[in-house]
C-alpha positions in Angstrom: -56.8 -165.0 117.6 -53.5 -164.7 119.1 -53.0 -161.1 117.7 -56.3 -160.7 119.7 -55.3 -161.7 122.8 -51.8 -159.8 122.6 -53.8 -156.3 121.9 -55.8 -157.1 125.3 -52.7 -158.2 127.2 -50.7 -155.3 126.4 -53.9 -152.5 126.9 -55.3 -153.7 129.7 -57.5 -149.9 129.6 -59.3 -152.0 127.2 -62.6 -153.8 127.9 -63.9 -155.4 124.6 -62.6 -155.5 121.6 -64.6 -155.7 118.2 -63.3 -158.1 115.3 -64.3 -158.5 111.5 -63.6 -162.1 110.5 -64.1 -163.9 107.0 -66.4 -166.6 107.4 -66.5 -169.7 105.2 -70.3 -171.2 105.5 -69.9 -174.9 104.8 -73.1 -177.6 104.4 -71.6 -179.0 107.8 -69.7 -176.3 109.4 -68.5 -173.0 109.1 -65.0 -171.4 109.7 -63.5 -168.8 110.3 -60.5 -167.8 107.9 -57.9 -164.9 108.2 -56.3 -162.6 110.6 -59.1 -161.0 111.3 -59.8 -156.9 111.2 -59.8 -154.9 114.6 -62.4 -152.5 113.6 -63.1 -150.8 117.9 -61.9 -151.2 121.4 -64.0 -150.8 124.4 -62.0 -148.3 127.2 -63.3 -146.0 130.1 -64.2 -143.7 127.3 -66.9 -145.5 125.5 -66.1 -147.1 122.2 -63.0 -145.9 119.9 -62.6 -146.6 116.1 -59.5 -148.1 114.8 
């Protein structure tokens, strides 16, 4: 998450940002596990692919 949060600090052009995350589905809980994949960005153009 922190990689995250430094991509929308340092492009502020950017609105949203869409992640891919693994997911680990536990009987109790589920987590979330990796880095996570930035797969598009949200700017004043509409959507953008990574």
């Amino acid at each position: 998450m922190h990689k995250t949060r430094r991509i929308m600090r340092d492009n502020p052009q950017y609105k949203k940002i869409e992640i891919e995350f693994l997911f680990m589905d536990y009987d109790d809980i589920g987590l979330i596990t990796g880095k996570g994949l930035v797969t598009r960005v949200y700017g004043k153009d509409g959507w953008v692919e990574m």
